[in-house]
C-alpha positions as CSV (number, residue, x, y, z in Angstrom):
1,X,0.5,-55.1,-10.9
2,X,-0.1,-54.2,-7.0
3,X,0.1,-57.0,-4.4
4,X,-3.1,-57.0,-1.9
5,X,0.0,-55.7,1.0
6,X,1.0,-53.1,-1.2
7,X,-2.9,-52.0,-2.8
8,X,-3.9,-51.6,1.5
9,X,-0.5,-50.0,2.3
10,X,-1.2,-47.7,-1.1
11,X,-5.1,-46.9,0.3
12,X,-4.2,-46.2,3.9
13,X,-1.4,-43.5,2.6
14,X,-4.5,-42.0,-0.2
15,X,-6.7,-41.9,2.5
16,X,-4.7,-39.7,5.1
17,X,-3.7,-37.5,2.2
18,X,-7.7,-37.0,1.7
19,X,-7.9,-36.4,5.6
20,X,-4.9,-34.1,5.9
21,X,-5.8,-32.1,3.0
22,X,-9.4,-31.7,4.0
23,X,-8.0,-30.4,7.3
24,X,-6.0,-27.8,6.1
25,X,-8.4,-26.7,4.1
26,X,-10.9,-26.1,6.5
27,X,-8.4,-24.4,8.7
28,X,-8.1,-20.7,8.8
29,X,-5.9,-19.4,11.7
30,X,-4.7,-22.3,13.3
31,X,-4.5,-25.8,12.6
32,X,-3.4,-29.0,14.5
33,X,-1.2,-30.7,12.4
34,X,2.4,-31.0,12.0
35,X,3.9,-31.9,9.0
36,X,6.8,-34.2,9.5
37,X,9.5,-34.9,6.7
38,X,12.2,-38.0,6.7
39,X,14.9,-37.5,4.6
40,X,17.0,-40.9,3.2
41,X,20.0,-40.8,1.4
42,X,21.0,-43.9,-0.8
43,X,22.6,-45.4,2.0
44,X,19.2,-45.7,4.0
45,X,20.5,-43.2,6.5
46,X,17.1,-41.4,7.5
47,X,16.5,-38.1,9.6
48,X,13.2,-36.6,10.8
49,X,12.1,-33.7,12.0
50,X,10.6,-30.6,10.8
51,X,11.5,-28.5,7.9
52,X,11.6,-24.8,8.6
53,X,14.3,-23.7,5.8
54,X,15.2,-24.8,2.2
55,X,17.7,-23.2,-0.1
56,X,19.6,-24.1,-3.0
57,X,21.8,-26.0,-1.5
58,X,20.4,-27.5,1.6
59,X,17.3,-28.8,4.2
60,X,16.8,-27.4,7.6
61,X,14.9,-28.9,9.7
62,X,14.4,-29.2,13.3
63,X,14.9,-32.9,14.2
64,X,12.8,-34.6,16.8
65,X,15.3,-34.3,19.9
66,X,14.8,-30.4,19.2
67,X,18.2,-29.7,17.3
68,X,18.9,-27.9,14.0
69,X,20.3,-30.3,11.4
70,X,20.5,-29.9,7.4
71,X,21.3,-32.1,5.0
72,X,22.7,-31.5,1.4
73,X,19.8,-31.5,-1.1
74,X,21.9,-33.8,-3.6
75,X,22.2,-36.1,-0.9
76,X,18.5,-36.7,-0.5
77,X,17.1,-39.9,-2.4
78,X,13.7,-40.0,-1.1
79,X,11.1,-37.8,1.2
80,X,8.4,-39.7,3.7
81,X,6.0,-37.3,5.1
82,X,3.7,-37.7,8.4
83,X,1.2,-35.5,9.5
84,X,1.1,-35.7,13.1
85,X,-2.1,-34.5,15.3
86,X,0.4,-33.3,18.1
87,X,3.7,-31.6,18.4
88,X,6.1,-34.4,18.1
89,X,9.1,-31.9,19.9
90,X,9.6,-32.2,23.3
91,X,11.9,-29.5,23.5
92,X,13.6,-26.8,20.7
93,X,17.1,-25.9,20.8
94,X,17.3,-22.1,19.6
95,X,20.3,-22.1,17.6
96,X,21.6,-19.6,15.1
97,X,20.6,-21.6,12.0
98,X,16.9,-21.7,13.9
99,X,16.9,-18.2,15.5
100,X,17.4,-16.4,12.3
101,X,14.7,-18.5,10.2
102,X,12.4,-17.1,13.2
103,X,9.7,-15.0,13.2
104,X,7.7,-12.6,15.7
105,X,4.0,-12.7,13.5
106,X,1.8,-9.9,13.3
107,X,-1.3,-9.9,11.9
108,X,-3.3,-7.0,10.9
109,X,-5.2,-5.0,12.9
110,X,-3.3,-6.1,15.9
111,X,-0.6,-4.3,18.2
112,X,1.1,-7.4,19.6
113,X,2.8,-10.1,17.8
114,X,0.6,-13.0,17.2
115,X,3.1,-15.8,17.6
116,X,6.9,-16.4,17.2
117,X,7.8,-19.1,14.9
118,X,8.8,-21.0,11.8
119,X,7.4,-21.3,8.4
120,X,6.8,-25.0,7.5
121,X,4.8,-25.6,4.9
122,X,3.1,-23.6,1.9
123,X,-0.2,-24.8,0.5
124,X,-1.5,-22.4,-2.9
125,X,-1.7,-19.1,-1.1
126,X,-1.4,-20.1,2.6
127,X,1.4,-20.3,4.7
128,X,1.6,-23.1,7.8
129,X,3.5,-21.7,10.4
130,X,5.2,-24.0,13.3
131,X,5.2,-21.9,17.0
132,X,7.5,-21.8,20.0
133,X,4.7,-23.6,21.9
134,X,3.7,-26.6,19.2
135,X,0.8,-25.0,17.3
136,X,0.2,-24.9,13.7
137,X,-1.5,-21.7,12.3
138,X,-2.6,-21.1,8.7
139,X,-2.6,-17.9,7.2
140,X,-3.4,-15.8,4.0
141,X,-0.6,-13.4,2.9
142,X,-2.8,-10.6,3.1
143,X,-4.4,-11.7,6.9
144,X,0.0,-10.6,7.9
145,X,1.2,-7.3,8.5
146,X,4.6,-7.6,9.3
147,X,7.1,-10.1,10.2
148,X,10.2,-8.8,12.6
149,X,13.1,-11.3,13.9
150,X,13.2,-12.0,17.7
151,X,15.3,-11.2,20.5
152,X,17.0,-14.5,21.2
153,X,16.5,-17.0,23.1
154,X,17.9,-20.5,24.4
155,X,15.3,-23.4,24.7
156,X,11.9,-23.7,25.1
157,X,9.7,-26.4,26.3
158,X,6.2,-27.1,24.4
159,X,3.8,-29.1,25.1
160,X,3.9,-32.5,23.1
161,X,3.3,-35.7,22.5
162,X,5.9,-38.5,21.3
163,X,5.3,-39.9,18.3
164,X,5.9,-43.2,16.4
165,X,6.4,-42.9,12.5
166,X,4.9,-45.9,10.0
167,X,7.1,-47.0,7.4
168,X,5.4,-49.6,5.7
169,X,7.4,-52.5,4.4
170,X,5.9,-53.1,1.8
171,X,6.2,-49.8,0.5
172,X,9.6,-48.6,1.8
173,X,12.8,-49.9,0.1
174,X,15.0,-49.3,3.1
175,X,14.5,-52.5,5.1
176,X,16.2,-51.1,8.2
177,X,14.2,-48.2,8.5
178,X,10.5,-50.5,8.3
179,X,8.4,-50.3,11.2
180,X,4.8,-51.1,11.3
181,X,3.2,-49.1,14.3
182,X,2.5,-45.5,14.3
183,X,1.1,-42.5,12.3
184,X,0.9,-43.7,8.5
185,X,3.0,-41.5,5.9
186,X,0.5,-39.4,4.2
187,X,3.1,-38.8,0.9
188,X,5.7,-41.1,-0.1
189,X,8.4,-39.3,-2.6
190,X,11.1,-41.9,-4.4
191,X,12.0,-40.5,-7.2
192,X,15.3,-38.0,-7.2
193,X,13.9,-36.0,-10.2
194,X,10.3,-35.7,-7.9
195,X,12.4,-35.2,-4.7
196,X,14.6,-32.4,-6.3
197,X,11.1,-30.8,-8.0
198,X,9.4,-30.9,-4.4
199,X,12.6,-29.0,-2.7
200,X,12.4,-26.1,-6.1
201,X,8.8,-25.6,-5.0
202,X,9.6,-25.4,-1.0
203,X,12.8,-23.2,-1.7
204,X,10.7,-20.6,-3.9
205,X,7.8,-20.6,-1.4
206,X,10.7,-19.4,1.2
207,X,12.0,-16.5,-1.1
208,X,8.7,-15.6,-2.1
209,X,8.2,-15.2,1.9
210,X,11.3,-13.3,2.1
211,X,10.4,-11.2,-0.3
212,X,7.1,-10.6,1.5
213,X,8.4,-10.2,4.3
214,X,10.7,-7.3,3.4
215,X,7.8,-5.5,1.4
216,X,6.1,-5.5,4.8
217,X,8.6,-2.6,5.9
218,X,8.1,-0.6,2.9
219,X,4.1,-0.1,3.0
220,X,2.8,1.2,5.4
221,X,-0.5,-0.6,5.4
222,X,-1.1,-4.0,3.1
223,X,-3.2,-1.9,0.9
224,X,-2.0,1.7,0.4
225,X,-5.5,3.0,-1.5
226,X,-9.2,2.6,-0.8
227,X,-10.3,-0.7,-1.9
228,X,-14.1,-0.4,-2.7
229,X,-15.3,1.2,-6.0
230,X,-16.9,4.7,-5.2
231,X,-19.4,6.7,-7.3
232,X,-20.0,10.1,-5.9
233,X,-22.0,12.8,-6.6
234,X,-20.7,16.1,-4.6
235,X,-22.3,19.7,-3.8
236,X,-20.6,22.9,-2.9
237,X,-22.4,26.0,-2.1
238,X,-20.5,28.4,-3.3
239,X,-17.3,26.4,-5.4
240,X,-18.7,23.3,-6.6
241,X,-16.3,21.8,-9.1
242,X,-17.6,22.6,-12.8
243,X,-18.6,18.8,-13.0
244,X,-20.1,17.7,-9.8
245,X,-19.3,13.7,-10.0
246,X,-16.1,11.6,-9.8
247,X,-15.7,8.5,-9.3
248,X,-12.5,6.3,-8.2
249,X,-11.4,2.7,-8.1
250,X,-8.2,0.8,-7.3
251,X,-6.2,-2.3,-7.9
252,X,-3.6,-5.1,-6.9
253,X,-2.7,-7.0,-3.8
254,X,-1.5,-6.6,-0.3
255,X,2.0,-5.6,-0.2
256,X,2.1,-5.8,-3.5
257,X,2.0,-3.8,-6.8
258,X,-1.1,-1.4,-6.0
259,X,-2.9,1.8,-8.3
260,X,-5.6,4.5,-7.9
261,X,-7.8,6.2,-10.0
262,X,-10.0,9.0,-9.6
263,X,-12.3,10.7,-12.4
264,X,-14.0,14.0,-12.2
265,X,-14.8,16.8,-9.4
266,X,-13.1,16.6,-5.7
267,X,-11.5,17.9,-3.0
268,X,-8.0,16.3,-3.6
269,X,-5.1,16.5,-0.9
270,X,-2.1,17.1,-3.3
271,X,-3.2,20.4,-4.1
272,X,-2.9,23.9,-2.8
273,X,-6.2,24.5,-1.9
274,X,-9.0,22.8,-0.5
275,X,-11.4,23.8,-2.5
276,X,-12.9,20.9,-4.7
277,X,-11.4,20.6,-8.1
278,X,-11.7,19.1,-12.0
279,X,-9.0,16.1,-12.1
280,X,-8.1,13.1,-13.5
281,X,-5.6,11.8,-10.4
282,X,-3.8,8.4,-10.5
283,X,-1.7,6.6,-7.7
284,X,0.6,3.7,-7.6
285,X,2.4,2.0,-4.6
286,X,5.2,-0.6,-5.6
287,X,7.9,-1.7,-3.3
288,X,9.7,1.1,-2.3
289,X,8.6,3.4,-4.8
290,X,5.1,5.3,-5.1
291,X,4.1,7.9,-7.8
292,X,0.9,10.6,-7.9
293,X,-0.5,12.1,-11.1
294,X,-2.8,14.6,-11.4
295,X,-4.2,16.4,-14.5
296,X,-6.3,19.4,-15.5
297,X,-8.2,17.5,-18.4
298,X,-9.7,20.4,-19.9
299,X,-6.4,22.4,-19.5
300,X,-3.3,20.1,-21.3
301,X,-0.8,20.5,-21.5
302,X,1.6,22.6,-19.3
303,X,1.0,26.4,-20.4
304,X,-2.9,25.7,-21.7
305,X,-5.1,28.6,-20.5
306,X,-7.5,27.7,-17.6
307,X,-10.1,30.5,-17.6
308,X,-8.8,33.1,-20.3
309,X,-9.5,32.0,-23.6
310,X,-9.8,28.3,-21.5
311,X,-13.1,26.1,-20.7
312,X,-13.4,27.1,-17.0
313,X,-15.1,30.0,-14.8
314,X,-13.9,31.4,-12.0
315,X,-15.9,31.0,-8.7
316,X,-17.0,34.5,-8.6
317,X,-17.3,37.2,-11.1
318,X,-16.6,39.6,-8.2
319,X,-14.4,43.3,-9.0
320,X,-11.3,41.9,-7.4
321,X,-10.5,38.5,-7.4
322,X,-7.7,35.9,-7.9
323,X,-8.1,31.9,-7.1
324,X,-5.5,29.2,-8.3
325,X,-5.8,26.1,-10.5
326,X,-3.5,24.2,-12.0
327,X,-2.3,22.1,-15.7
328,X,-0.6,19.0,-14.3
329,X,1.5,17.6,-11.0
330,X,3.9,14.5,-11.0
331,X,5.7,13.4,-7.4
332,X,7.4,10.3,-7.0
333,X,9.0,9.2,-4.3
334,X,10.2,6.4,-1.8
335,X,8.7,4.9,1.0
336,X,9.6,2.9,4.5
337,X,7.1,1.5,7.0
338,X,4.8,4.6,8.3
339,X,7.1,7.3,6.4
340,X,7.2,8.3,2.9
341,X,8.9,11.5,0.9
342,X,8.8,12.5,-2.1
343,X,9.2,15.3,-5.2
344,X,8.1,16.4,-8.1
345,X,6.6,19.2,-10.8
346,X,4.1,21.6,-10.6
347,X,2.4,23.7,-13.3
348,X,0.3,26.5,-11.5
349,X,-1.9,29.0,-12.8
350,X,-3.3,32.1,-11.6
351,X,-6.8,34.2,-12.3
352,X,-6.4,37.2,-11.5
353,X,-9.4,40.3,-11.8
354,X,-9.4,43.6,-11.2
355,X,-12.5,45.1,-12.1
356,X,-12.6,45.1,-16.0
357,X,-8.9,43.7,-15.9
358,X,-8.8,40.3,-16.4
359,X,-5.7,37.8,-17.2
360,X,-4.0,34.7,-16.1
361,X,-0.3,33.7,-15.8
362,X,0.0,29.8,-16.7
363,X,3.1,28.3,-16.2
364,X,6.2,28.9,-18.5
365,X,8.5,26.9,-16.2
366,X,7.9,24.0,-13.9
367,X,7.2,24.5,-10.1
368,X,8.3,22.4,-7.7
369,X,5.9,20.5,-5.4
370,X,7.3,18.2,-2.1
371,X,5.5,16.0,0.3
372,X,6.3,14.1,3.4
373,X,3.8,11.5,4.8
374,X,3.3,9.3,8.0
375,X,1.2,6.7,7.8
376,X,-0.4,4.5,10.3
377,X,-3.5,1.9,10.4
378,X,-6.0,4.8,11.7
379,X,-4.1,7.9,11.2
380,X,-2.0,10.2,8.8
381,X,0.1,13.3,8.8
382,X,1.2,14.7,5.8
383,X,2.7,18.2,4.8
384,X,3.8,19.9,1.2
385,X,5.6,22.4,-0.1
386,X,4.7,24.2,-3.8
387,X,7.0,26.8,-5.1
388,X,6.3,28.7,-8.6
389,X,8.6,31.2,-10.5
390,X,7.3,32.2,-13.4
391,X,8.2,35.1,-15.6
392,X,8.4,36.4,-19.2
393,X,10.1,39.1,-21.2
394,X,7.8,38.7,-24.2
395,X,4.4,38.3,-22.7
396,X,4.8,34.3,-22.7
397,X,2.3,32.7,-20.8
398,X,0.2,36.2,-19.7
399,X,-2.8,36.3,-21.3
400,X,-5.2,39.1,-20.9
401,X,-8.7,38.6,-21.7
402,X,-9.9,40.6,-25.1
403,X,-6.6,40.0,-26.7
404,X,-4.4,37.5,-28.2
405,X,-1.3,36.3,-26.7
406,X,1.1,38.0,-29.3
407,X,-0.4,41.2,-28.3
408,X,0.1,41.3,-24.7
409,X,3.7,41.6,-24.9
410,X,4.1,42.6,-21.1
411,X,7.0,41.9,-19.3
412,X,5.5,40.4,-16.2
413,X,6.7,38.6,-12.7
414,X,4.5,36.2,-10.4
415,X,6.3,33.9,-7.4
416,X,4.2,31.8,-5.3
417,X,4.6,29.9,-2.3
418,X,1.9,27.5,-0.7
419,X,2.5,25.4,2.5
420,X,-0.2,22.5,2.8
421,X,-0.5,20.3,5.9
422,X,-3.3,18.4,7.5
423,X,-3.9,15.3,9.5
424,X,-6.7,11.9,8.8
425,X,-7.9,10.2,11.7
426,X,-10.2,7.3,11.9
427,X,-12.5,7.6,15.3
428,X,-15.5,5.2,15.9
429,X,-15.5,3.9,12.1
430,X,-15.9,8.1,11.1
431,X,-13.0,9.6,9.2
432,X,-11.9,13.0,10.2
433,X,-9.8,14.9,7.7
434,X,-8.4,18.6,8.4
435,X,-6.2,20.3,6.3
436,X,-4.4,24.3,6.5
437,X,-3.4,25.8,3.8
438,X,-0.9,29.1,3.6
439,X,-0.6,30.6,0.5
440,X,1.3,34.0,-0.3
441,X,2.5,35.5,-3.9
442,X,3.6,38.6,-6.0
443,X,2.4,39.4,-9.2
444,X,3.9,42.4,-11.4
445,X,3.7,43.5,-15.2
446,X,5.6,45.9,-17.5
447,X,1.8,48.3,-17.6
448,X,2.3,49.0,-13.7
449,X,-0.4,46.5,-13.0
450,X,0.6,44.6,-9.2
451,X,-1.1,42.2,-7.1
452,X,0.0,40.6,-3.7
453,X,-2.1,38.3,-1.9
454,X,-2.1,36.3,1.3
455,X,-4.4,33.6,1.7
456,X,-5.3,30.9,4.2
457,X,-7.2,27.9,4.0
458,X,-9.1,25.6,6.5
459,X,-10.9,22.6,5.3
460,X,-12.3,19.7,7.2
461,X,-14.3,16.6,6.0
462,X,-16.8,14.3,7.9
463,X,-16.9,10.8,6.1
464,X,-19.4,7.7,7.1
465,X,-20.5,4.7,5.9
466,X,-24.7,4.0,5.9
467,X,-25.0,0.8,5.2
468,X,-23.0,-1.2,3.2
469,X,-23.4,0.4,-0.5
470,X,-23.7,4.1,1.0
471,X,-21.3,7.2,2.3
472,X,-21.7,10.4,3.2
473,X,-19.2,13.0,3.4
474,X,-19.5,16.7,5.0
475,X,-17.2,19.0,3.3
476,X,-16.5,22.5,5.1
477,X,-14.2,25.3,3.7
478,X,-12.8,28.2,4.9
479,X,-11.0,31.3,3.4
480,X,-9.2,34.2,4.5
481,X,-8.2,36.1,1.3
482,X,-5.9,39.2,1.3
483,X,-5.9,40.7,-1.8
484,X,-3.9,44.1,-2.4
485,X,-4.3,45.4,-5.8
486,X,-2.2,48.0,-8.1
487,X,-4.1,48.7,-10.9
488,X,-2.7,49.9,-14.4
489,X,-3.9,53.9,-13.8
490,X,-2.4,53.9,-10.4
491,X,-5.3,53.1,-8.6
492,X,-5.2,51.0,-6.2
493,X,-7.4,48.2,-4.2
494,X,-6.7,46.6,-0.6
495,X,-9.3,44.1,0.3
496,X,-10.1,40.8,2.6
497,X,-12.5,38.4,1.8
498,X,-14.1,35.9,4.0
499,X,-15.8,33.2,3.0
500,X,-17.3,30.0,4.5
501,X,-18.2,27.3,1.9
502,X,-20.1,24.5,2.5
503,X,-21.2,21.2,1.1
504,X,-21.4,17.4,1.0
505,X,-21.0,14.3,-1.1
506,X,-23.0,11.4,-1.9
507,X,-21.4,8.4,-2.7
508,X,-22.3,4.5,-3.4
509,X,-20.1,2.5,-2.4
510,X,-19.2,-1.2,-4.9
């Protein structure tokens, strides 16, 4: 049963926990208090200061003349903690052990570093950080951008206040180290089993901020994706997709493992052309590594007809024409900070028309498909490269419109090569998107029939938020098409096409 001493000493210590805790809480960049930790070893040797490093073997903290000191976990019997309205350091040493558990903080959105300093304490998702100049701040993992190591320096000076620690006598079992004036402990840990449980939870927080910290340098942002839910309806004037909705989503946590999803008809920027298109297209970001999906669904798998025998029309039932689409894509790839590369398959196919000749060429053999990307907080570069080789000796993967595949039986030749690059820019909360696109291929069968074609691509998209729930995009296209046609009878076809598309998209925004 408590003694009236030790029920008053065992009050006071409650109520400062309620009071620190109720602090912190309310805190949300910086805060005022510094935690202080006393160490005591079985031989009622104490040392205070503090803690800005725990591992599995030891404690560092900074002691209050300024130094670095550890001690040995094992050592350890009991923990006193003071929360102290002022920094109790009148001057920091900056050793190696302190230098290199030292950060420059930056937060997001900002250019400079925020503040250079320790981590010292970790409360559920927040982080207390301990700065060159005595202040406390609180943060969120995902209110961080990155974390670099300073240059170093010597000493600094902050501003402070000396302090007097409470160690109640009732309450401490070390008589030496009693002393009855001061700040009151808030926490009180004498049990070794506790003690050795408290410094497992402090040294995980640290490699869980480690670990952070080094994701920081491999995405480029905190979050790689849009984050709000989208619903869109879209309308192009002359090539709307063949279902005029999508909508896309994603998932995760900042610096963390991240995914994208869209469904249904839009302009997507892994593609060679600009032109809206039919997809089901999935990103994910983790660590290092990143990966991009995107399907035909009406036209799996690789090889499926698109337009011949297939579930799509062409844009134009024009004489002479030819326009791309595609079965699937896959890159994967790695990134660090603002830069990213990566690789991947491509299966392509081609419509081509030449007055009452119609086929297609689907892919036999995967293409390859590369992209490099630079990524910053209101701008991004990024350039590909598709190549396509396909061929066939028995008329696989030709199919001519009116007859079966078995019958074609053409020998035929088609190499393509598209070059894709384009730039998104965020300018007075509008995004600005411009992409080029260089296409040129060959096309040649075993009936004399030949097509070559050059085209180029310019596409640009407006995008603004109304509102809260409510975003507008501008989508304009345009084409320079070279088509030069050999037809089966000799004949033969040399056109260019211009042609200026035009649209927009609707979207509500969740």
């Amino acid at each position: 049963m408590l003694g009236p001493g030790r029920f008053w000493v065992l009050s006071r210590v409650w109520f400062w926990q309620v009071v620190i805790g109720l602090v912190l809480l309310c805190a949300s960049r910086s805060a005022h208090a510094v935690e202080i930790h006393t160490l005591v070893d079985k031989h009622c040797r104490a040392l205070s200061g503090v803690v800005v490093a725990v591992d599995e073997e030891l404690v560092t903290l900074i002691d209050l003349e300024g130094h670095a000191n550890a001690w040995r976990r094992d050592e350890i019997a009991s923990v006193v903690l003071h929360n102290s309205v002022d920094n109790p350091l009148a001057s920091i040493t900056l050793d190696p052990q302190l230098s290199e558990r030292m950060y420059n903080v930056y937060l997001v959105g900002e250019d400079d570093a925020a503040f250079t300093g320790w981590a010292i304490g970790f409360i559920e998702e927040l982080i207390v950080f301990f700065d060159l100049f005595g202040r406390t701040h609180v943060l969120a993992q995902e209110d961080i951008d990155h974390m670099l190591r300073p240059s170093s320096l010597s000493v600094v000076y902050p501003p402070h206040a000396k302090v007097t620690l409470q160690f109640p006598r009732d309450y401490i079992e070390c008589a030496n180290l009693a002393q009855s004036d001061g700040i009151p402990p808030s926490r009180i840990i004498g049990d070794r089993i506790k003690v050795s449980d408290y410094f497992d939870a402090f040294e995980n927080s640290y490699l869980d901020l480690e670990s952070f910290r080094e994701r920081t340098f491999v995405y480029a942002k905190p979050f790689m994706y849009d984050e709000r839910t989208r619903l869109g309806i879209i309308y192009m004037r002359r090539r709307s997709p063949v279902v005029p909705a999508y909508i896309h989503f994603s998932t995760g946590k900042p610096f963390g493992f991240q995914s994208f999803m869209l469904v249904g008809g839009a302009p997507v920027p892994w593609l060679p052309t600009v032109d809206p298109k039919l997809v089901v297209w999935s990103d994910l970001k983790s660590h290092l590594f990143h990966a991009t999906f995107l399907a035909n669904p009406v036209a799996l798998p690789a090889g499926t007809p698109v337009y011949v025998n297939g579930g799509l029309e062409p844009y134009t039932d024009e004489s002479y024409h030819t326009e791309p689409h595609f079965n699937y894509e896959i890159l994967m790839g790695i990134d660090f900070g603002p830069w990213s590369g990566s690789m991947g398959t491509y299966y392509p196919v081609r419509y081509i028309k030449a007055k009452s000749q119609v086929r297609e060429v689907s892919a036999t053999r995967a293409g390859l498909a590369f992209r490099a990307r630079a990524i910053w907080s209101a701008l991004e570069l990024h350039a590909m490269y598709f190549r396509s080789r396909q061929s066939g000796s028995d008329g696989k993967g030709l199919h001519v419109d009116g007859f079966s595949e078995n019958e074609t039986l053409k020998d035929y030749t088609l190499d393509e090569d598209t070059v894709r690059a384009g730039a998104t820019a965020r300018v007075f909360d509008t995004d600005l998107a411009l992409d080029a696109v260089v296409s040129r291929g060959d096309h040649a069968d075993s009936d004399g029939f030949e097509l070559a074609f050059r085209h180029y691509q310019l596409g640009a998209t407006i995008s603004r938020e109304f509102g809260h729930y409510v975003r507008m995009n501008v989508h304009t296209n345009y084409h320079i098409e070279q088509n030069d046609f050999v037809e089966e009878d000799g004949s033969t076809h040399d056109g260019t096409e211009y042609i200026f598309d035009y649209g927009g998209a609707f979207e509500f925004q969740f």
